[in-house]
MARFIKOL-743960 format. One line per field, with one value per residue (C-alpha): residue number from 0; x, y, z; residue in one letter. Coordinates in nm, 2 decimals, always signed. Last residue first. Layout:
// MARFIKOL-743960
resi	[NUM:...]
east	[X:...]
north	[Y:...]
up	[Z:...]
resn	[a:...]
// end
This chain:
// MARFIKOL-743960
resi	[525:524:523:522:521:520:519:518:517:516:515:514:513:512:511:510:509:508:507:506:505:504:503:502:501:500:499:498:497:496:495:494:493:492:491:490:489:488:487:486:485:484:483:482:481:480:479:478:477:476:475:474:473:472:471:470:469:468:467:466:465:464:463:462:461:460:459:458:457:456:455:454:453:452:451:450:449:448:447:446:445:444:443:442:441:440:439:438:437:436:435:434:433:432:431:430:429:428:427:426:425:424:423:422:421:420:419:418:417:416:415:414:413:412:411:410:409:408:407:406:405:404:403:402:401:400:399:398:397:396:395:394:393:392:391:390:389:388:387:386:385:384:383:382:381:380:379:378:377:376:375:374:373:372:371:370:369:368:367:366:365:364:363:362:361:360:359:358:357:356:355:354:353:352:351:350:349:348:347:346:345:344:343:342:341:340:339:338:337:336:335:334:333:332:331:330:329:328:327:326:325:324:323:322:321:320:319:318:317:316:315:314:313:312:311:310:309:308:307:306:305:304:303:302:301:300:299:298:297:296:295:294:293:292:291:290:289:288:287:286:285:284:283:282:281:280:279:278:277:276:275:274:273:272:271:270:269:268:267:266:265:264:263:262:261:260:259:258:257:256:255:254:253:252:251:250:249:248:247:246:245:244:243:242:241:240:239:238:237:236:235:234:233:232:231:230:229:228:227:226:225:224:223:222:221:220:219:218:217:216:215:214:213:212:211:210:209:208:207:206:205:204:203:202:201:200:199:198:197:196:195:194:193:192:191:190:189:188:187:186:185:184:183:182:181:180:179:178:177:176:175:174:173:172:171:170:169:168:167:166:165:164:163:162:161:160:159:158:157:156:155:154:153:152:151:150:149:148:147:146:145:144:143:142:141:140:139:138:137:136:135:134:133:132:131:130:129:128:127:126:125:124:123:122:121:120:119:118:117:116:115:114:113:112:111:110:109:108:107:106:105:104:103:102:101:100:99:98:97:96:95:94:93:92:91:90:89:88:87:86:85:84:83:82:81:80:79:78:77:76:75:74:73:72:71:70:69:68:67:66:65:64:63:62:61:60:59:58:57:56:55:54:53:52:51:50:49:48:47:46:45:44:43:42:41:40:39:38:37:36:35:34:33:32:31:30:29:28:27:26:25:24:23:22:21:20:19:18:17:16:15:14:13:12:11:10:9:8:7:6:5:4:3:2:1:0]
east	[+10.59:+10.41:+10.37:+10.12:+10.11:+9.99:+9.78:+9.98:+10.23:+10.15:+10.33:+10.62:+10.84:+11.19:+11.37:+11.45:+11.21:+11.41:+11.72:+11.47:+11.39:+11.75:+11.86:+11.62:+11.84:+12.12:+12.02:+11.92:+12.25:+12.46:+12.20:+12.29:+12.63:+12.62:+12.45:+12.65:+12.96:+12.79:+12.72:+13.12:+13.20:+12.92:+13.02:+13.38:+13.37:+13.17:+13.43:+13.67:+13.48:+13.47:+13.84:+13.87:+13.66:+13.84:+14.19:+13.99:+13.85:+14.19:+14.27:+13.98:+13.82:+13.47:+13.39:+13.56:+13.38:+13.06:+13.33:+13.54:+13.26:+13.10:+13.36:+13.47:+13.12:+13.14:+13.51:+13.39:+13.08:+13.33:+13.59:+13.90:+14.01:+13.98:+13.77:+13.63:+13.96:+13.82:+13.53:+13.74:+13.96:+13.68:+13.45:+13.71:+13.79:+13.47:+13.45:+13.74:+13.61:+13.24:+13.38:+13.57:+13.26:+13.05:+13.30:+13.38:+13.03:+12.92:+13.21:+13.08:+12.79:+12.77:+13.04:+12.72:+12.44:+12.73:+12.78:+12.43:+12.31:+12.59:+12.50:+12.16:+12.19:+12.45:+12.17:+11.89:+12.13:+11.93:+11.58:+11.65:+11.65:+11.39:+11.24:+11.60:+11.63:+11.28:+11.20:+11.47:+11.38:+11.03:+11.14:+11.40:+11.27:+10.97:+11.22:+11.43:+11.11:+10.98:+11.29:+11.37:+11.01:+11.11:+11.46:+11.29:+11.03:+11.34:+11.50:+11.29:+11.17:+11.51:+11.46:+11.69:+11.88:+12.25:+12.07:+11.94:+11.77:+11.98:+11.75:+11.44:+11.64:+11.80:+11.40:+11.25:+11.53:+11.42:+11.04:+11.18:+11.32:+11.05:+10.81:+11.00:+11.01:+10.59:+10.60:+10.86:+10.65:+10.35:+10.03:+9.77:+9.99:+10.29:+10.06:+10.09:+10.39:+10.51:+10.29:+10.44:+10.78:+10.75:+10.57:+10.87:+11.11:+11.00:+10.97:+11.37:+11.40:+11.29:+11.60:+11.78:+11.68:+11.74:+12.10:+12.15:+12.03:+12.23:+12.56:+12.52:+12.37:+12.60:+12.47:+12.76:+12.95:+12.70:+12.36:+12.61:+12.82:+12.48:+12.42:+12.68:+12.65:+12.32:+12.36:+12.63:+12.48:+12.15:+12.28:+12.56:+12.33:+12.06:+12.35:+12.53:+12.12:+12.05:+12.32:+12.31:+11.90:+11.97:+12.24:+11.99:+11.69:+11.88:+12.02:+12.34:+12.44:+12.44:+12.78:+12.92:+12.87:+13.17:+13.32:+13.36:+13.29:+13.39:+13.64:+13.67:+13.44:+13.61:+13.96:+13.94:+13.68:+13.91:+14.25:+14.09:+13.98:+14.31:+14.47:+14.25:+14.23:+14.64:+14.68:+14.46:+14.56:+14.96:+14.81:+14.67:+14.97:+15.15:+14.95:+14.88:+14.62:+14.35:+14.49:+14.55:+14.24:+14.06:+14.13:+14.14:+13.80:+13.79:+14.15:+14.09:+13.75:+13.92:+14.25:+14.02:+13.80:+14.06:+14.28:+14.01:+13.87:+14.16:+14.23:+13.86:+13.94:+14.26:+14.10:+13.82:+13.69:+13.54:+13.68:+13.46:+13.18:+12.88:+12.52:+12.25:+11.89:+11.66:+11.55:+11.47:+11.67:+11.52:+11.47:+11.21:+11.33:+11.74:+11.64:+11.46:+11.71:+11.98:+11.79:+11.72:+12.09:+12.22:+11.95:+12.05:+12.42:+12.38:+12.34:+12.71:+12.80:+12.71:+12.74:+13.14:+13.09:+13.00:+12.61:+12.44:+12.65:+12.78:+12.43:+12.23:+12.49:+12.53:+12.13:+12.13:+12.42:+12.25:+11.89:+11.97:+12.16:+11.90:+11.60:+11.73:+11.85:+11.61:+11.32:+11.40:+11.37:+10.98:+10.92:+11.08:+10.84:+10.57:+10.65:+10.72:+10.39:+10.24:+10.56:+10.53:+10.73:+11.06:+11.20:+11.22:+11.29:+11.54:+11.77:+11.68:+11.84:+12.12:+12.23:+12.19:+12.35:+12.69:+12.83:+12.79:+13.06:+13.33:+13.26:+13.23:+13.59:+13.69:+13.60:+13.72:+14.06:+14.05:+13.94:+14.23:+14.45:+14.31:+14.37:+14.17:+13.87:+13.60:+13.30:+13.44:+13.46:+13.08:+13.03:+13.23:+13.06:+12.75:+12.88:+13.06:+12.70:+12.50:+12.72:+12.69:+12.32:+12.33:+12.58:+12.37:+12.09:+12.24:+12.39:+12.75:+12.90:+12.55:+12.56:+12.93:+12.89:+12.57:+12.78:+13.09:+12.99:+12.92:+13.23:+13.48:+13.23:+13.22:+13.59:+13.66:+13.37:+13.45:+13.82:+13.77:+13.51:+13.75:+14.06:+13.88:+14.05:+14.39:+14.25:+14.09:+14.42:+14.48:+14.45:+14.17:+13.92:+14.05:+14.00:+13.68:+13.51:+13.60:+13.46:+13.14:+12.94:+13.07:+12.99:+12.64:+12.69:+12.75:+12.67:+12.31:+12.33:+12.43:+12.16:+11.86:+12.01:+11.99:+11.62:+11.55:+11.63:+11.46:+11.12:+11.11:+11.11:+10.82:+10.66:+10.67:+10.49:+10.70:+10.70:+10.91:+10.70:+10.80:+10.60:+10.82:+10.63:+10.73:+11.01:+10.83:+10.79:+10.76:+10.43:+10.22:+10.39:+10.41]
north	[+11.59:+11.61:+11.90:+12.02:+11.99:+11.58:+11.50:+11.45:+11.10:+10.90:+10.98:+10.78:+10.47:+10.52:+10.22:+10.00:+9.77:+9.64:+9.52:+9.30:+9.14:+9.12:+8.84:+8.60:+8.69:+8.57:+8.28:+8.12:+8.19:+7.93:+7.71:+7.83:+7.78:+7.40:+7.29:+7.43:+7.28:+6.93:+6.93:+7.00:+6.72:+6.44:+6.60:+6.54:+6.18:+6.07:+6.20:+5.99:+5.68:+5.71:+5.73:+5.42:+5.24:+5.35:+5.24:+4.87:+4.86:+4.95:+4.56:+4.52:+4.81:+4.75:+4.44:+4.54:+4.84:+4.64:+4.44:+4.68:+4.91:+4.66:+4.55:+4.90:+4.95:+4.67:+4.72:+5.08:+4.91:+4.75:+4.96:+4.78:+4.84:+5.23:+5.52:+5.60:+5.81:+6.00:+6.18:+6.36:+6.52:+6.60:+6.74:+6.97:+7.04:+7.18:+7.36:+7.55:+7.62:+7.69:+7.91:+8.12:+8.14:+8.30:+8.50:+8.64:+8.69:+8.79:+9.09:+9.22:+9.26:+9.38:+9.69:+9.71:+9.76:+9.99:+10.23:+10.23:+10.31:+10.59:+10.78:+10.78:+10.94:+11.18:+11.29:+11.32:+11.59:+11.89:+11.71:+11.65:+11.31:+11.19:+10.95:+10.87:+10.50:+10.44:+10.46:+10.18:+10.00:+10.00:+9.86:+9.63:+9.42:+9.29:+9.27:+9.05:+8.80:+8.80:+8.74:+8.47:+8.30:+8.26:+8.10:+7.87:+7.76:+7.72:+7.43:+7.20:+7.27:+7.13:+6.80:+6.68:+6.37:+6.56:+6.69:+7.00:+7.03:+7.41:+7.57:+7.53:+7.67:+7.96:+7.99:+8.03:+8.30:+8.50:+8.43:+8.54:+8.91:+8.95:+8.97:+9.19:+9.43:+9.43:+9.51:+9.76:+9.90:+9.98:+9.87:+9.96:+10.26:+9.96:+9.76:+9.87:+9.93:+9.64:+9.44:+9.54:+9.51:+9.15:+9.05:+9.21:+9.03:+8.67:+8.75:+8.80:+8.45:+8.31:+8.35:+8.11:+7.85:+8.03:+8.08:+7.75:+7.62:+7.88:+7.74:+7.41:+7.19:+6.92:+6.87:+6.92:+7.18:+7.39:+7.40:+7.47:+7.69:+7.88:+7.90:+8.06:+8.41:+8.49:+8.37:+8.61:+8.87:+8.90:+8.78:+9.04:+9.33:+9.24:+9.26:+9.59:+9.75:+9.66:+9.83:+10.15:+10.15:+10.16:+10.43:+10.65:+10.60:+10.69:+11.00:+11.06:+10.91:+11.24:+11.34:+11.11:+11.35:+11.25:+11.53:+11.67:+12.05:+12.17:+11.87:+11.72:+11.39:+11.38:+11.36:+11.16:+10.88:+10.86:+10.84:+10.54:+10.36:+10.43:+10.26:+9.99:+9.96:+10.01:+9.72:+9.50:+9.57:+9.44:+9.13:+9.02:+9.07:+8.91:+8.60:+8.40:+8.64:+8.54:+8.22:+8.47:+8.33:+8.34:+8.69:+8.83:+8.99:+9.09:+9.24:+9.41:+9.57:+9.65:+9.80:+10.03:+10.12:+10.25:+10.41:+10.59:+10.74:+10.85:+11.01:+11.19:+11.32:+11.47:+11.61:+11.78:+12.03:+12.32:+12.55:+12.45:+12.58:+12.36:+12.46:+12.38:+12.20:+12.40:+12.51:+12.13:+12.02:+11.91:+11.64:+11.59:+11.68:+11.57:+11.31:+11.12:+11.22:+11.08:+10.77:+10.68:+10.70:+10.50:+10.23:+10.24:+10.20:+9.93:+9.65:+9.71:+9.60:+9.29:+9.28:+9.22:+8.86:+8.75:+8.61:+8.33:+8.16:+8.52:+8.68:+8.41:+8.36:+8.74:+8.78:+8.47:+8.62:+8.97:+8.84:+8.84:+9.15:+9.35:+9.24:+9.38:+9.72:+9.80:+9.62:+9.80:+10.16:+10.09:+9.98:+10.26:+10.51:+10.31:+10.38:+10.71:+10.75:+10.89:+11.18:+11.30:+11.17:+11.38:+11.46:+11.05:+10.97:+11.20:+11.06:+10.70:+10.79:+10.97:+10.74:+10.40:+10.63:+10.75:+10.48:+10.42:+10.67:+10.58:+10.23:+10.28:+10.47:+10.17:+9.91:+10.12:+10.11:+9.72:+9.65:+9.84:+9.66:+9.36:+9.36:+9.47:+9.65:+9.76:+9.66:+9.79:+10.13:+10.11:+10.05:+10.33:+10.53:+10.50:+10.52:+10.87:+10.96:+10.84:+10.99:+11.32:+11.32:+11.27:+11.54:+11.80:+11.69:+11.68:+12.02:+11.99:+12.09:+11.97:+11.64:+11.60:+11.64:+11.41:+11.15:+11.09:+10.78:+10.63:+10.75:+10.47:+10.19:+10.19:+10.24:+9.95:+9.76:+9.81:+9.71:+9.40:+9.27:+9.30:+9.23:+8.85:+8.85:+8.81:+8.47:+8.38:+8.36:+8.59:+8.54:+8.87:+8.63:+8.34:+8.55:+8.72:+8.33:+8.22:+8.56:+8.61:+8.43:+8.73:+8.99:+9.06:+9.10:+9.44:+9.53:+9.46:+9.75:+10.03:+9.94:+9.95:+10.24:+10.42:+10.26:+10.40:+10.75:+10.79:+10.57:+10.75:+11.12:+10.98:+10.83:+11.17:+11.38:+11.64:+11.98:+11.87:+11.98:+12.24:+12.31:+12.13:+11.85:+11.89:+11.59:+11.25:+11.06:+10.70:+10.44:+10.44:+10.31:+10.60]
up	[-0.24:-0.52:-0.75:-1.00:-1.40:-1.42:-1.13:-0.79:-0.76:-0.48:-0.14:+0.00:+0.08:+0.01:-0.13:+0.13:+0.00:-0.24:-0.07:+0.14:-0.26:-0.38:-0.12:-0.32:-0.66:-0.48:-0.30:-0.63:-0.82:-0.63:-0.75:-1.07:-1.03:-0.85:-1.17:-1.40:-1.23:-1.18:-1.53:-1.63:-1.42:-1.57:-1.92:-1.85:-1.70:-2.01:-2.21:-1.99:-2.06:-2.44:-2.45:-2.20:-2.47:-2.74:-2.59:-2.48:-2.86:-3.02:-3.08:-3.29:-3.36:-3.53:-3.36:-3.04:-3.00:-2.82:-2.60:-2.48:-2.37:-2.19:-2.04:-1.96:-1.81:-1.56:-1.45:-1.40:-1.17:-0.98:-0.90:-0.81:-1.16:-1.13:-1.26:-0.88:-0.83:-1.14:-1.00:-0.76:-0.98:-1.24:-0.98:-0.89:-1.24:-1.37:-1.10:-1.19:-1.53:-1.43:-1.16:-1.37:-1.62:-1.31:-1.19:-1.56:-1.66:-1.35:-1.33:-1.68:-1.65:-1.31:-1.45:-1.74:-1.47:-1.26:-1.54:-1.63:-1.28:-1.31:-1.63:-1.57:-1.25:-1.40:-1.67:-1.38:-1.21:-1.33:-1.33:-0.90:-0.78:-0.55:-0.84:-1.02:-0.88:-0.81:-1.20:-1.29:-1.00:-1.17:-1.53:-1.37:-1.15:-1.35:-1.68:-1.51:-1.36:-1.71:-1.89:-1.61:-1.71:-2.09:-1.99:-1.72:-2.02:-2.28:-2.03:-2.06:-2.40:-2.55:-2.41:-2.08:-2.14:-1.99:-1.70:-1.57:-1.21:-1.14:-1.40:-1.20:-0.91:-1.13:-1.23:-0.91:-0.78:-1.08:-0.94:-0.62:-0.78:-0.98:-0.67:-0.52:-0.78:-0.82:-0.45:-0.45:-0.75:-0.52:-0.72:-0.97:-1.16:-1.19:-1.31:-1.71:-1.75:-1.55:-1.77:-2.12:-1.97:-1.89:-2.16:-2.36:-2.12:-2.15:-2.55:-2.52:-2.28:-2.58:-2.76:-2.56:-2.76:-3.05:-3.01:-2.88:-3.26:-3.39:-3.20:-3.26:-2.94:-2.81:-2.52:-2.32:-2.48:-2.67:-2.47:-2.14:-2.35:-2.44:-2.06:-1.93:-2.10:-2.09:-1.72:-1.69:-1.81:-1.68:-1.28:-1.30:-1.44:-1.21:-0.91:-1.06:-1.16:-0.75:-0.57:-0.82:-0.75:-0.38:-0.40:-0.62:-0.40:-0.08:-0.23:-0.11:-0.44:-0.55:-0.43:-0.70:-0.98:-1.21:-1.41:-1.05:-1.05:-0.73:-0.68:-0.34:-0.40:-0.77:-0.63:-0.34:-0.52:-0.86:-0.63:-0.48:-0.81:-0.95:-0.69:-0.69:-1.07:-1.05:-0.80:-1.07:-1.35:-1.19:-1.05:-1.42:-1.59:-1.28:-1.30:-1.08:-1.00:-1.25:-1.46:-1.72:-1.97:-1.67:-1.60:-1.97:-1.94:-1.55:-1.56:-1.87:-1.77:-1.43:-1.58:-1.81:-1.54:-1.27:-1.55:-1.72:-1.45:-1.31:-1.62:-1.61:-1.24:-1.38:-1.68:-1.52:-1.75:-1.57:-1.80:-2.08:-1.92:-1.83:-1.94:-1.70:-1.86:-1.68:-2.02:-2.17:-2.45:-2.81:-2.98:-3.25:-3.57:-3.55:-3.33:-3.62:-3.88:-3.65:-3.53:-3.95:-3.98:-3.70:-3.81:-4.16:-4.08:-3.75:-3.99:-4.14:-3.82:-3.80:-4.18:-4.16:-4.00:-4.30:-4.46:-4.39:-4.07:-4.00:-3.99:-3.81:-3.53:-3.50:-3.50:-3.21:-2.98:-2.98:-2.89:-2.49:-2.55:-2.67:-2.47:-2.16:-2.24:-2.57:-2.42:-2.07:-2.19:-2.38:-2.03:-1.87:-2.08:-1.93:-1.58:-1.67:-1.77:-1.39:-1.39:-1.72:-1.99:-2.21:-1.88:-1.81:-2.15:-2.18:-1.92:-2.04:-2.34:-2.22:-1.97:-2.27:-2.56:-2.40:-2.44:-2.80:-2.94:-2.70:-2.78:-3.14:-3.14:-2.95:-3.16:-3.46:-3.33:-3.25:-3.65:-3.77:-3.54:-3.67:-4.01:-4.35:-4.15:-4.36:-4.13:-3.85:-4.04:-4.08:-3.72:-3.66:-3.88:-3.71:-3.36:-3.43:-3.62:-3.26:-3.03:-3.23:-3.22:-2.80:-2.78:-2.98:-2.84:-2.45:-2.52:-2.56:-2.17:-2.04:-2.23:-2.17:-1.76:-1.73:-2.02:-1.76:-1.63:-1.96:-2.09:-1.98:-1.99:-2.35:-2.38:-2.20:-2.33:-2.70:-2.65:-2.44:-2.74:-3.02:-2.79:-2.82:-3.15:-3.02:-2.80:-3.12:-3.31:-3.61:-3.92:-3.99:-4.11:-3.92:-3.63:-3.76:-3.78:-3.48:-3.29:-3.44:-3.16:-2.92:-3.23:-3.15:-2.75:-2.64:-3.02:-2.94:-2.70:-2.91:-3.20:-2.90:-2.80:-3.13:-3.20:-2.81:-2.88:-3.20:-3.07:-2.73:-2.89:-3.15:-2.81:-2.66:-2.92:-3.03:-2.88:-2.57:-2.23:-1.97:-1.69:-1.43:-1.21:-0.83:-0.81:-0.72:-0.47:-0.49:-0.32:-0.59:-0.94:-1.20]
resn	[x:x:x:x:x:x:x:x:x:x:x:x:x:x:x:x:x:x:x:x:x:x:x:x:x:x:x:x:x:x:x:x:x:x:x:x:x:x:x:x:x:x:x:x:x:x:x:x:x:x:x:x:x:x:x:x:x:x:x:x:x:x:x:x:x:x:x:x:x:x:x:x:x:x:x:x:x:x:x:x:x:x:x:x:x:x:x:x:x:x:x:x:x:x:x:x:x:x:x:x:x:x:x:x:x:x:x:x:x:x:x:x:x:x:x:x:x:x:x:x:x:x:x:x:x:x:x:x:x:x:x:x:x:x:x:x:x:x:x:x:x:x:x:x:x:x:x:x:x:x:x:x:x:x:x:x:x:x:x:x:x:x:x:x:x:x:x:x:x:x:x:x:x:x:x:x:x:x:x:x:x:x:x:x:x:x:x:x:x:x:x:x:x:x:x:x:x:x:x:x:x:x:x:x:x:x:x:x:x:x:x:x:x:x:x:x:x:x:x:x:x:x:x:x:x:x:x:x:x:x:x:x:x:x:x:x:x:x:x:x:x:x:x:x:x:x:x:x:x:x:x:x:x:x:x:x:x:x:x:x:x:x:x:x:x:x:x:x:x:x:x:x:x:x:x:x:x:x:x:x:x:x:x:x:x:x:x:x:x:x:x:x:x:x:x:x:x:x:x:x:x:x:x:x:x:x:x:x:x:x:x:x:x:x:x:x:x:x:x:x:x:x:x:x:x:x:x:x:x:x:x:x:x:x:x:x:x:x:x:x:x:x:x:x:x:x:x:x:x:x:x:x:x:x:x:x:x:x:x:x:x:x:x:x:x:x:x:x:x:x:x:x:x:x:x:x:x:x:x:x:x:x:x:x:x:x:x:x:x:x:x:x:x:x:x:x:x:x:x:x:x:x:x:x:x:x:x:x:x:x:x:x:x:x:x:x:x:x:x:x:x:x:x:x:x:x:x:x:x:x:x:x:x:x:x:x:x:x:x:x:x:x:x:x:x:x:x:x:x:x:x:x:x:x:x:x:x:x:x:x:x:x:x:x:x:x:x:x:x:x:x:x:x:x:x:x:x:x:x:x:x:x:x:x:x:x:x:x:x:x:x:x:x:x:x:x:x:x:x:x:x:x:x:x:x:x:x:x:x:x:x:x:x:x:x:x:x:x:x:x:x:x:x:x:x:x]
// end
């Protein structure tokens, strides 16, 4: 584990099975859970007309899977202790299975929305739990490891979600995205079924500590914010009263949520350990990594799409480099992070991250495909620096009886970053997009010289093809240009916008707690 974190004293339990056969069935599942956060974005076009339905209706196949995705994950420390967190974790992964195989049967929409959710309720539980066991399943001094083999299923997963999707639909249907999760759910059950087991300090909850109420709040106040921040630009945001009305009852739900659970004996959210330092720290830093991952895995595919005309598997693979960016990346954390202090190694990502939003902010319409991949590459390196040791920060002062609830929330808040950068940074896009636009276009006028020039020339090079149309051609081919000049400046602006915030993470860092070196393997630090 990095130098420089405490550690809880070092329990004498140890799982049976070798802890790399534990990490391999929980992170195959994970792995699985997360690609489906993005698999089926690319997938979209081709399951509306599919289905017959319009691709704004079809887009309720994504909102549905996040909603109840993001519903449970705060809740998974409460289920695993009320279930057993094997017995929870192996059903999680079954109810995900089959939902993935009822997706792939779906005859009509609303069948297809149903089993979105069921998958979503079934897969969002596997990214806390996961990392939960990982961390009681490794000692102290491999953890760091352990949440490199964690980060290649979170980080890399999504990046390479939009290229498999492409790949499959274009050469196969839109149906075997999901049918691809079946042998993997399978394999992950058998696998967890021989090695898994739960540690004795593990505490059992009773069924009569249910907290319905708190869990209703909780479902209100995320529901209406997934909603609000997925349909939002579609809505015109707050012009709208759909959109106005999610969002006074995510407020209000959000406020009830706080009161209830903070006075609640046995909350079904934990939120009393975010007193720990470390804890509210890491939560600060997964929503802002979360929001700079997501929506820039978002954003720039359009970019390669709409403006330089790239098709959608050939943008698929050019971002897909950014995945090998993040296995280096994890490979090295794991193994520097037991040379140096991980708020070091943290910081460092976070200015090389700000490096390559800059780097990325100098595109241009005549730019070569390479130019833009090595920026891509380097930000999976600078993500996967940050994240594998904030990720062992984040639970290192908190007790191995609340580590399920940690887990539960950074992954709550990584995924509630997610989603809030892809929808701030794609609504700024659009409405950038049209600022430049409107004041680009008072230069397109006959007292402007150089658009006299260019219409000329237009005019005059279409003429012998056109005839009479040249001059309506010619205007036509001028306000295209006018588009991709406006849409550039957007995605330019936003990833400049982008640089100072991924250099304001690195002071963030280093207010995580400073302390003693982890002791030898079977004794305690403190």
């Amino acid at each position: 584990m990095a130098e420089g974190v405490s550690v809880q004293a070092a329990q004498p339990w140890k799982p049976a099975a070798n802890p790399w056969l534990i990490a391999v069935a929980v992170m195959s599942a994970t792995f699985m859970e997360v690609l489906d956060t993005s698999v089926a974005n690319v997938s979209l076009t081709h399951i509306a007309g599919n289905l017959s339905v319009s691709t704004d209706q079809a887009t309720w196949v994504l909102t549905s899977y996040l909603v109840s995705n993001a519903v449970i994950l705060p809740a998974t420390g409460w289920l695993g202790r009320f279930f057993g967190r094997r017995r929870f974790l192996i059903g999680c992964i079954t109810i995900f299975t089959i939902a993935s195989a009822l997706c792939g049967l779906a005859n009509s929409l609303g069948l297809l929305i149903l089993a979105r959710i069921l998958q979503g309720v079934g897969g969002g539980a596997l990214q806390p739990v996961a990392q939960a066991v990982l961390l009681e399943t490794f000692p102290p001094e491999k953890r760091g490891s352990a949440m490199s083999v964690y980060a290649m299923g979170v980080v890399v997963a999504p990046i390479l979600g939009p290229t498999l999707g492409g790949w499959i639909t274009d050469n196969y249907s839109w149906r075997w995205v999901f049918y691809i999760n079946l042998p993997i759910g399978i394999v992950a059950i058998l696998m967890c079924l021989r090695f898994l087991e739960d540690p004795p300090y593990l505490k059992k909850a009773r069924a009569a500590d249910i907290d319905f109420i708190g869990f209703g709040f909780l479902t209100l106040w995320i529901g209406c914010l997934q909603v609000l921040l997925d349909k939002g630009q579609d809505e015109d945001w707050f012009s709208s009263d759909f959109i106005r009305w999610l969002g006074f009852l995510a407020v209000i739900g959000f406020i009830a949520f706080l009161v209830w659970e903070l006075t609640r004996e046995h909350p079904i959210v934990n939120l009393r350990i975010l007193k720990d330092r470390n804890l509210f720290i890491g939560v600060i830093l997964n929503f802002s990594v979360g929001a700079v991952l997501y929506g820039t895995t978002a954003v720039l595919p359009q970019f390669l799409q709409l403006l330089l005309g790239y098709p959608s598997l050939q943008a698929g693979l050019v971002m897909s480099p950014r995945g090998i960016g993040a296995i280096i990346g994890s490979v090295v954390a794991g193994r520097i992070l037991t040379k140096v202090d991980g708020r070091i190694w943290m910081a460092q990502g976070a200015l090389v991250l700000g490096l390559t939003m800059f780097l990325l902010g100098r595109v241009n319409l005549d730019m070569a495909p390479e130019t833009v991949i090595w920026p891509i590459v380097i930000s999976g390196f600078a993500i996967t620096s940050i994240f594998v040791p904030m990720t062992t920060f984040s639970v290192a002062t908190v007790s191995r009886e609340n580590m399920g609830d940690a887990a539960g929330l950074t992954s709550l808040v990584r995924n509630l970053g997610g989603s809030v950068g892809i929808s701030l940074v794609t609504a700024l896009v659009t409405r950038s997009t049209q600022a430049h636009q409107a004041l680009m276009v008072g230069h397109l006028t006959n007292l402007d010289a150089p658009f006299r020039e260019q219409l000329a020339t237009l005019q005059h090079s279409l003429a012998a093809q056109s005839g009479q149309a040249a001059q309506s051609q010619a205007y036509g081919v001028i306000y295209q240009m006018l588009q991709q000049q406006a849409g550039l400046w957007a995605y330019v602006e936003n990833f400049r916008l982008l640089v100072p915030i991924c250099l304001a993470l690195a002071p963030i860092i280093f207010l995580f707690k400073k302390a003693k070196k982890s002791a030898p393997a079977g004794m305690g630090a403190h």
